[in-house]
PyMOL CGO cylinders between C-alpha atoms (Angstrom):
from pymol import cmd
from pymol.cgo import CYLINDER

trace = [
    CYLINDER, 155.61, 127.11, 117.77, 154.06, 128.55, 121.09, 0.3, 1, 1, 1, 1, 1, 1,
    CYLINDER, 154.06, 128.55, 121.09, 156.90, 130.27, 123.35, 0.3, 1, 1, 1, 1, 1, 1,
    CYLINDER, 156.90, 130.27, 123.35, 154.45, 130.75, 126.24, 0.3, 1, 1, 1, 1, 1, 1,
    CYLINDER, 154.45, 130.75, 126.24, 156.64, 130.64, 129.80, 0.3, 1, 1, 1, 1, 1, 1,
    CYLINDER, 156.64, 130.64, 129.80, 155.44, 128.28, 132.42, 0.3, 1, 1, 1, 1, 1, 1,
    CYLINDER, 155.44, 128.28, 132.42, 152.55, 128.92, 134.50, 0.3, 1, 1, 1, 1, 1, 1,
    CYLINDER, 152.55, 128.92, 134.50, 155.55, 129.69, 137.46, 0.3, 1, 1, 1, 1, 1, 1,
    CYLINDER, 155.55, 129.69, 137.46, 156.66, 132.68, 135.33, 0.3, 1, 1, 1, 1, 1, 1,
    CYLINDER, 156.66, 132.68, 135.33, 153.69, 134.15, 133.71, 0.3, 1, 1, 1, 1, 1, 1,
    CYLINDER, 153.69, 134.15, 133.71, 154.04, 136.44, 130.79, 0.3, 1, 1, 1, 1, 1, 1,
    CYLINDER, 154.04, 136.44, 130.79, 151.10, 138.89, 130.12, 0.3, 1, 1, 1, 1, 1, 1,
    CYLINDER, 151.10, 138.89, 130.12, 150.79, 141.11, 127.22, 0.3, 1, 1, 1, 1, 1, 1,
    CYLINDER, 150.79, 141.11, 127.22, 149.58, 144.57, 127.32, 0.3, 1, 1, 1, 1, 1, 1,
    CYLINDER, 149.58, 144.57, 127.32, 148.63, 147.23, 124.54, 0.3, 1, 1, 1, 1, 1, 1,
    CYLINDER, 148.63, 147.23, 124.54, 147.51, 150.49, 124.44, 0.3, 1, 1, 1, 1, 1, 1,
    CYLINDER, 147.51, 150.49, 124.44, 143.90, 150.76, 123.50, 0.3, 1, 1, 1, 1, 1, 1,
    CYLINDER, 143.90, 150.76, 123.50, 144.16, 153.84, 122.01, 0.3, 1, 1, 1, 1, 1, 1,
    CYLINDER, 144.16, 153.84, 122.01, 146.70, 152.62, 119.77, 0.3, 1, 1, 1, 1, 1, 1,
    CYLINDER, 146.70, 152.62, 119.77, 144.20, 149.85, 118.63, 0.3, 1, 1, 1, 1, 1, 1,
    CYLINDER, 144.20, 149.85, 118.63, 141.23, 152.44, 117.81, 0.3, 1, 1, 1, 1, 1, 1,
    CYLINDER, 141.23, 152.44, 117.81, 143.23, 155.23, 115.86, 0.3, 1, 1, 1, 1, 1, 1,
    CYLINDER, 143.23, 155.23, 115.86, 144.64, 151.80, 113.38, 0.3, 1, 1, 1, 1, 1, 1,
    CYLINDER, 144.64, 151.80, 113.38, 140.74, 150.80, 113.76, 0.3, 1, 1, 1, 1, 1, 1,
    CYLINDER, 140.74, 150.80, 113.76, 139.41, 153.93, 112.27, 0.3, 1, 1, 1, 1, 1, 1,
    CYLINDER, 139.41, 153.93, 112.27, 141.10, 153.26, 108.70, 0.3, 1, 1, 1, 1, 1, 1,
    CYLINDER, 141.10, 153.26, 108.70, 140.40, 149.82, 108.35, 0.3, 1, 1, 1, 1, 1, 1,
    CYLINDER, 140.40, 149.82, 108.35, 137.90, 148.51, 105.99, 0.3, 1, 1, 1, 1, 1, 1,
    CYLINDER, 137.90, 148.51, 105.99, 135.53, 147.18, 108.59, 0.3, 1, 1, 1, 1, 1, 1,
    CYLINDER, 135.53, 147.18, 108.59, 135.22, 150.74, 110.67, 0.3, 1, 1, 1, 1, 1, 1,
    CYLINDER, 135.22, 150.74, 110.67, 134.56, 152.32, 106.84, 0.3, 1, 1, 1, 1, 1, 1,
    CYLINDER, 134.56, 152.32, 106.84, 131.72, 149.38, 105.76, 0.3, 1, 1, 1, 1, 1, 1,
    CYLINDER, 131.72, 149.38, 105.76, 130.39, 149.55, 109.52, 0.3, 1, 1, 1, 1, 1, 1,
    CYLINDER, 130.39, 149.55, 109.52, 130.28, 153.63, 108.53, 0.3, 1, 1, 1, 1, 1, 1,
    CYLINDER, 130.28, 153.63, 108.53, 128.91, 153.68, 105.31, 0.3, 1, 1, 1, 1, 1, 1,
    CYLINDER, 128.91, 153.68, 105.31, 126.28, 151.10, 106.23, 0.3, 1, 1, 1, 1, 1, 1,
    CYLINDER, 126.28, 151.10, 106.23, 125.02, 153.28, 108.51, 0.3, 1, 1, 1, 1, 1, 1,
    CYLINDER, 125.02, 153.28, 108.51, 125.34, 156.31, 106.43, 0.3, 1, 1, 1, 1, 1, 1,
    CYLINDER, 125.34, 156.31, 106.43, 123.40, 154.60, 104.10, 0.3, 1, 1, 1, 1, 1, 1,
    CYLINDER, 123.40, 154.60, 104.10, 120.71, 153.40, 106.82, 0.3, 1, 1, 1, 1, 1, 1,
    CYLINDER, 120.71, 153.40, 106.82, 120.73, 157.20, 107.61, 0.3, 1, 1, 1, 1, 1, 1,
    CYLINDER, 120.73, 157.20, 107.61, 119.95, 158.19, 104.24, 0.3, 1, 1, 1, 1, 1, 1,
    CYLINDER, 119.95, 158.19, 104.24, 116.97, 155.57, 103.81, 0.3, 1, 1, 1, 1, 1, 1,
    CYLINDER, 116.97, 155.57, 103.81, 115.20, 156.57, 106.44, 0.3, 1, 1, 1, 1, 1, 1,
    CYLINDER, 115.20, 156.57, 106.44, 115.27, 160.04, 104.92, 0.3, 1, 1, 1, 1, 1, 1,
    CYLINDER, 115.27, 160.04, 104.92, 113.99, 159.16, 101.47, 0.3, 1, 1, 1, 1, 1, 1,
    CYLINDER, 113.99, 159.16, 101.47, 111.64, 156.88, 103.18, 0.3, 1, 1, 1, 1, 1, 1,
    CYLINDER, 111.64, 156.88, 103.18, 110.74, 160.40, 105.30, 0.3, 1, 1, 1, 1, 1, 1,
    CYLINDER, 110.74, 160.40, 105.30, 110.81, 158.08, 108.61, 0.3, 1, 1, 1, 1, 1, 1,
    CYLINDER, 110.81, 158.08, 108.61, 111.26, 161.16, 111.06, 0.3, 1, 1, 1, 1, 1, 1,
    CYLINDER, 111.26, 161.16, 111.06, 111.77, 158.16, 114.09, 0.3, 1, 1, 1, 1, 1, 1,
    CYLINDER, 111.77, 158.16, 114.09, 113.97, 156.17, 112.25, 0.3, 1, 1, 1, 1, 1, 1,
    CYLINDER, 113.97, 156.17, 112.25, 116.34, 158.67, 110.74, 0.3, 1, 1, 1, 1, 1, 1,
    CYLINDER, 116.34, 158.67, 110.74, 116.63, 160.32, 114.66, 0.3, 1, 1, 1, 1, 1, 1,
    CYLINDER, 116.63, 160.32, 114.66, 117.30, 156.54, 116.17, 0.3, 1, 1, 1, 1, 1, 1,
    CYLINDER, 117.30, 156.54, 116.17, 120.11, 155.99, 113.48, 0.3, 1, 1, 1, 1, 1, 1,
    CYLINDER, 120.11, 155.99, 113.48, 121.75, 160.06, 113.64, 0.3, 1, 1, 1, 1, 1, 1,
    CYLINDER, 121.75, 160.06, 113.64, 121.78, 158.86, 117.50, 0.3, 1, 1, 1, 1, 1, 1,
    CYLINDER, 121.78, 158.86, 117.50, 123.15, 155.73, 117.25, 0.3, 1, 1, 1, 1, 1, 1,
    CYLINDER, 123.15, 155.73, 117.25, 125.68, 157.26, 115.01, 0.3, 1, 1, 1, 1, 1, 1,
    CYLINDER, 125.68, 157.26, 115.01, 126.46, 159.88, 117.68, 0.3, 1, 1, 1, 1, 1, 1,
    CYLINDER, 126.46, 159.88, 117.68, 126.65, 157.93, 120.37, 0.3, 1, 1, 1, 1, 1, 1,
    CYLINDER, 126.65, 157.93, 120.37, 129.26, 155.54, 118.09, 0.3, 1, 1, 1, 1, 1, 1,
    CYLINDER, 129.26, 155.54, 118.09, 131.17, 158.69, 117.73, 0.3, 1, 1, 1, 1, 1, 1,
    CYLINDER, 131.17, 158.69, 117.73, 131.25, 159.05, 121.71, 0.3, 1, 1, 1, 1, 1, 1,
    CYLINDER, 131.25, 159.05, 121.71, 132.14, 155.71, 122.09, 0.3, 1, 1, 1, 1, 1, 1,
    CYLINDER, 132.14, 155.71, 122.09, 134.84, 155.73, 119.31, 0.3, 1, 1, 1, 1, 1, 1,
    CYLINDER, 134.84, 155.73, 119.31, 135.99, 159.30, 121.68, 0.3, 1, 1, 1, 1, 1, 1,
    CYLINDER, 135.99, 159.30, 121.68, 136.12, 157.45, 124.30, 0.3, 1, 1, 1, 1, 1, 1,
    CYLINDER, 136.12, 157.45, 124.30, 138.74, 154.59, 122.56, 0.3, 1, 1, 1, 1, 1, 1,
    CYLINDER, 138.74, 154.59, 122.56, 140.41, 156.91, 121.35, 0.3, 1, 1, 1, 1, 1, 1,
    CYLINDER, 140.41, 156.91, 121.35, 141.45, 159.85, 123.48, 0.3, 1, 1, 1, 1, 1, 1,
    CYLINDER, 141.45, 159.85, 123.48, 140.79, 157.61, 127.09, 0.3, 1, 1, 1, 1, 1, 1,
    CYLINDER, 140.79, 157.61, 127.09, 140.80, 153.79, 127.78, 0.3, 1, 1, 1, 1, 1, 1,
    CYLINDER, 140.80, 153.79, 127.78, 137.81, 152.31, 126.69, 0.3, 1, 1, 1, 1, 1, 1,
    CYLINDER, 137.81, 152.31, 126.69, 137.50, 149.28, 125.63, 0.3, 1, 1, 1, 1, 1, 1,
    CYLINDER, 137.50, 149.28, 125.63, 138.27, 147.75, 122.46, 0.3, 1, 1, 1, 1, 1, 1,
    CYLINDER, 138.27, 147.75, 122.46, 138.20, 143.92, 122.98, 0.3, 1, 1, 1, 1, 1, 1,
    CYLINDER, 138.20, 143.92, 122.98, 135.01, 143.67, 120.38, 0.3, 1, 1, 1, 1, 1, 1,
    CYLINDER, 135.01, 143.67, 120.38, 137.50, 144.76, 117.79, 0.3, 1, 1, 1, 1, 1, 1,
    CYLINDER, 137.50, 144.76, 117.79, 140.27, 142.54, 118.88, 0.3, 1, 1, 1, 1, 1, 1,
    CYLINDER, 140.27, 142.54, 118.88, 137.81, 139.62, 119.43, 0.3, 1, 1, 1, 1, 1, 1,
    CYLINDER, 137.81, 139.62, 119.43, 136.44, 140.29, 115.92, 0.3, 1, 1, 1, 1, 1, 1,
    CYLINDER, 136.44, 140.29, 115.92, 140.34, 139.03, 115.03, 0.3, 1, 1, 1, 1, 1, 1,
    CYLINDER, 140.34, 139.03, 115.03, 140.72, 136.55, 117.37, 0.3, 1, 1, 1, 1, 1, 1,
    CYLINDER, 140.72, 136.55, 117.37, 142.83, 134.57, 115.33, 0.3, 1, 1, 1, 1, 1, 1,
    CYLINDER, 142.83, 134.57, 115.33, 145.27, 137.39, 114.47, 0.3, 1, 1, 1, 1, 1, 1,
    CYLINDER, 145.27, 137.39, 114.47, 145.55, 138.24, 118.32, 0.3, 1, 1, 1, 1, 1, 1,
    CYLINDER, 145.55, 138.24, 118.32, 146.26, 134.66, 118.90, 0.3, 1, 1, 1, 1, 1, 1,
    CYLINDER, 146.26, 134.66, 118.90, 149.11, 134.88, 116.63, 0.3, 1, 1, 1, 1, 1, 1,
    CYLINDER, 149.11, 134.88, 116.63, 150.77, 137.66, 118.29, 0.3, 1, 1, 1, 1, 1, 1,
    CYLINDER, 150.77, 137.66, 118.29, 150.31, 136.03, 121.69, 0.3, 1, 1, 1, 1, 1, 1,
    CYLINDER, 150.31, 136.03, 121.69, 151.88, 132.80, 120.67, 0.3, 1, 1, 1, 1, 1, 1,
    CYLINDER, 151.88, 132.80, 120.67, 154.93, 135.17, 118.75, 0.3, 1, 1, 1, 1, 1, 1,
    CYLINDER, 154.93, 135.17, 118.75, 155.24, 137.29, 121.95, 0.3, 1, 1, 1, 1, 1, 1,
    CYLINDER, 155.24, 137.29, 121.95, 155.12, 134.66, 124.17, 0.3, 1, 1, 1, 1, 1, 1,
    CYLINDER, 155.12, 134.66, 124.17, 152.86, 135.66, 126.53, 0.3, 1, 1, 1, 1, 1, 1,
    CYLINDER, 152.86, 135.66, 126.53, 149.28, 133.72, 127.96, 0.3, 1, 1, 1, 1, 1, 1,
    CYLINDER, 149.28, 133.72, 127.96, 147.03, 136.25, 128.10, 0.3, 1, 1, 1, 1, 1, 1,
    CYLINDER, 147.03, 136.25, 128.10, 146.76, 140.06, 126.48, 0.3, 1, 1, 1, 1, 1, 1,
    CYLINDER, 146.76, 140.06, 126.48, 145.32, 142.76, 128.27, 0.3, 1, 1, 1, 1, 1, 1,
    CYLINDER, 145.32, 142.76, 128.27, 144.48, 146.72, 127.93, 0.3, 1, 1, 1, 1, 1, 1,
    CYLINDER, 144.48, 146.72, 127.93, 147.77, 148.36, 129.94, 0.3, 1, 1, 1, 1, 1, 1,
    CYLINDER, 147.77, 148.36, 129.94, 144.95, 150.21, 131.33, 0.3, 1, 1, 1, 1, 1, 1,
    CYLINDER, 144.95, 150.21, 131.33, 143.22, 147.18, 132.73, 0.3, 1, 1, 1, 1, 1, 1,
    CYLINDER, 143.22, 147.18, 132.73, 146.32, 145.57, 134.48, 0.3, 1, 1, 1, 1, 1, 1,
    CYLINDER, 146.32, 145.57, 134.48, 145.52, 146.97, 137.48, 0.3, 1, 1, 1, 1, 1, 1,
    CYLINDER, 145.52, 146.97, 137.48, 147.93, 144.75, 139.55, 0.3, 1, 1, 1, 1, 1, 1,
    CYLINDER, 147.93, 144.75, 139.55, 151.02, 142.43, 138.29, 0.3, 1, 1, 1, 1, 1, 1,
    CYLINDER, 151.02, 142.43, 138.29, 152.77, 140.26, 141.13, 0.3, 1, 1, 1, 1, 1, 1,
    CYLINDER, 152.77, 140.26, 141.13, 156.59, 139.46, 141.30, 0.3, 1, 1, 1, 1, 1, 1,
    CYLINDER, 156.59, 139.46, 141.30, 156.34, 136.18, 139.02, 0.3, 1, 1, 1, 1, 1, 1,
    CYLINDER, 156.34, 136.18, 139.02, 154.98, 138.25, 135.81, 0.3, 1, 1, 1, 1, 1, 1,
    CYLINDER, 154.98, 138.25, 135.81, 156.56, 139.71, 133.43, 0.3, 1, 1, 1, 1, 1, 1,
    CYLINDER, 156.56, 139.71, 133.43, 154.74, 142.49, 131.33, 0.3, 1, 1, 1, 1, 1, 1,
    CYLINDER, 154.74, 142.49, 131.33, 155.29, 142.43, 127.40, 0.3, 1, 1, 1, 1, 1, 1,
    CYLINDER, 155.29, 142.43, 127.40, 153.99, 145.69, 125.17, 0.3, 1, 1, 1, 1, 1, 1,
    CYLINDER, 153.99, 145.69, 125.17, 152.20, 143.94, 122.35, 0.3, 1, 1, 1, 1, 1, 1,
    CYLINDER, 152.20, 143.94, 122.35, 150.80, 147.23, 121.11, 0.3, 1, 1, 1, 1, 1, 1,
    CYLINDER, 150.80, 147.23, 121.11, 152.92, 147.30, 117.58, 0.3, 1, 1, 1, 1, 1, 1,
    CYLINDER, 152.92, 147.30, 117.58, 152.07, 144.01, 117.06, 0.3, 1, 1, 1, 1, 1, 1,
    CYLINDER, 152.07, 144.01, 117.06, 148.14, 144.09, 117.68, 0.3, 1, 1, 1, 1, 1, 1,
    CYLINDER, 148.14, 144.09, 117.68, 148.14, 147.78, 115.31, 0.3, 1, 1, 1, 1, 1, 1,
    CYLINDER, 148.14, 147.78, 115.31, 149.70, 146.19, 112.74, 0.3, 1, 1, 1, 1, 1, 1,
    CYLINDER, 149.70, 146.19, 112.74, 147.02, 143.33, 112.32, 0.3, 1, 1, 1, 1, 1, 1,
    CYLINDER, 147.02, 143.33, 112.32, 145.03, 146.48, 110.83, 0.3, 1, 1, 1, 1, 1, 1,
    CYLINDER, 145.03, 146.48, 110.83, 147.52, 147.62, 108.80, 0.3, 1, 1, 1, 1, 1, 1,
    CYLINDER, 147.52, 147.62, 108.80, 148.33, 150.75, 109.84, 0.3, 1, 1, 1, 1, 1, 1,
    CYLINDER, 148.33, 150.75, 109.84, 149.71, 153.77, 107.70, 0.3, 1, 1, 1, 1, 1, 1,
    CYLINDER, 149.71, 153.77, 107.70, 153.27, 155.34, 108.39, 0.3, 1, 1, 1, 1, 1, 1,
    CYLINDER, 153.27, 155.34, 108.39, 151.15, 158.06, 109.92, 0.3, 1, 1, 1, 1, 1, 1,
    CYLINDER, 151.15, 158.06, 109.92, 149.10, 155.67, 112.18, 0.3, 1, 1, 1, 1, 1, 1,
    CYLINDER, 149.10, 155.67, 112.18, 152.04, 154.29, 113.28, 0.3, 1, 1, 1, 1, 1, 1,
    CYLINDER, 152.04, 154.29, 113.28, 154.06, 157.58, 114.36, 0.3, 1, 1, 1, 1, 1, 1,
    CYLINDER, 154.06, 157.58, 114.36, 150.92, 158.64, 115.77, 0.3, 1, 1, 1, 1, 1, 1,
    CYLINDER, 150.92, 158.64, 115.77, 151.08, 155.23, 117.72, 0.3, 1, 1, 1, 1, 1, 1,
    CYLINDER, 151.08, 155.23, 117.72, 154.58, 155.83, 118.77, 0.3, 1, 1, 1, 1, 1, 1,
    CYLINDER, 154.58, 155.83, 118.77, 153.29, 159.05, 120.18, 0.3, 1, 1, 1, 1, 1, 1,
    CYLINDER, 153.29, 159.05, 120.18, 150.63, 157.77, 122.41, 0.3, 1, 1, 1, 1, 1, 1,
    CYLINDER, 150.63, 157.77, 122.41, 153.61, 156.59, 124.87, 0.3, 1, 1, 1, 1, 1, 1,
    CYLINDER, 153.61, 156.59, 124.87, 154.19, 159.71, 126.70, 0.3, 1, 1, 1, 1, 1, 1,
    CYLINDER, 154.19, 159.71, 126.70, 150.80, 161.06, 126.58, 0.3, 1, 1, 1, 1, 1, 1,
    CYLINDER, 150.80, 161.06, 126.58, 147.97, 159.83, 129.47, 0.3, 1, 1, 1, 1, 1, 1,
    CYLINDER, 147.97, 159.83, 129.47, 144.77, 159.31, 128.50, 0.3, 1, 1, 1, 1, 1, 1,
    CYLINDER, 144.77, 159.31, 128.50, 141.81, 161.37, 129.18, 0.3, 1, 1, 1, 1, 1, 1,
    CYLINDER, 141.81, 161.37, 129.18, 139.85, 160.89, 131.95, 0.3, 1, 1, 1, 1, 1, 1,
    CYLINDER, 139.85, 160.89, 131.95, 136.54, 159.00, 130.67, 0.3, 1, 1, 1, 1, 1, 1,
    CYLINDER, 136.54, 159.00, 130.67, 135.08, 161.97, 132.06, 0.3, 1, 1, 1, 1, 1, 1,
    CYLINDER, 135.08, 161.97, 132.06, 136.90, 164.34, 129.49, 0.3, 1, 1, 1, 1, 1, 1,
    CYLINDER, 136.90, 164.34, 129.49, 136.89, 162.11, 126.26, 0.3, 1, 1, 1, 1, 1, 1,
    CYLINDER, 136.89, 162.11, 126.26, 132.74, 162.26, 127.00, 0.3, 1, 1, 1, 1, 1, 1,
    CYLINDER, 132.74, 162.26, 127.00, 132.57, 165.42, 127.15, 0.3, 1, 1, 1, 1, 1, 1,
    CYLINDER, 132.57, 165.42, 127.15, 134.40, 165.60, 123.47, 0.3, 1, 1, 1, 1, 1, 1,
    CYLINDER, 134.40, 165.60, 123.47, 131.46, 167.43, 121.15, 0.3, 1, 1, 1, 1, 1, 1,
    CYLINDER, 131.46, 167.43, 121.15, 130.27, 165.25, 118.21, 0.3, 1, 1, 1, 1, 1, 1,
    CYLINDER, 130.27, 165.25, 118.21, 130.85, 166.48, 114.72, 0.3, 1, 1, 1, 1, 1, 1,
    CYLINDER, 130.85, 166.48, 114.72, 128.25, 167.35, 112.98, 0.3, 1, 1, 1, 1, 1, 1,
]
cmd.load_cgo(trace, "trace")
């Protein structure tokens, strides 16, 4: 059953990206995505392929930026949702709402909108721990760091 609101009252749904990256971390497709690269990592060394092993230890830093930047600021995660379309098209029809956006990308909302937090909803397509999801709960009072900031995050080594 789709509960979506007519065009004349819009309802938009909004989640916190962060809250979508820390469930993201755990989930089997971050670890395979990880341990494939690991593994490319590790070729390269046996292989003794100077230029490939530094290409793939960069592209696994710069993934770690990028995963800094989800995490601690507001980039982007609609490649993860996207990669679960079907899930995120569940929630929207359960929530009601046309459209789901980062909170941090609704910029402007006018007077015929009403906003919906779908953040719970998206996490839990990931299926978060308990600790996942109290860190979640956290995330509400806390701003993001400026992109700025999360870059400037070092990479583990």
């Amino acid at each position: 059953m789709d509960n979506r609101s007519s065009p004349a009252s819009v309802r938009i749904g909004t989640y916190d990206s962060r809250a979508i990256a820390i469930v993201f971390v755990n989930s089997a497709e971050h670890m395979k995505f990880l341990a494939g690269l690991q593994a490319e990592i590790t070729e390269a060394k046996a292989a003794k392929n100077d230029t490939l092993t530094r290409q793939k230890a960069k592209t696994m830093e710069a993934y770690q930026v990028l995963m800094h930047l989800r995490g601690f600021s507001v980039g982007s995660v609609s490649d993860i949702l996207e990669k679960r379309k079907a899930e995120v098209d569940s929630v929207a029809r359960e929530a009601g709402v046309w459209t789901i956006v980062s909170k941090f990308e609704l910029i402007q909302s006018g007077t015929g909108e009403d906003v919906v937090d779908v953040t719970l909803p998206l996490a839990r397509i990931f299926k978060p721990s308990e600790q996942q999801l109290k860190l979640i709960s956290q995330l509400q009072g806390q701003q993001p760091l400026p992109m700025l900031d999360a870059l400037l995050i070092p990479a583990e080594e």
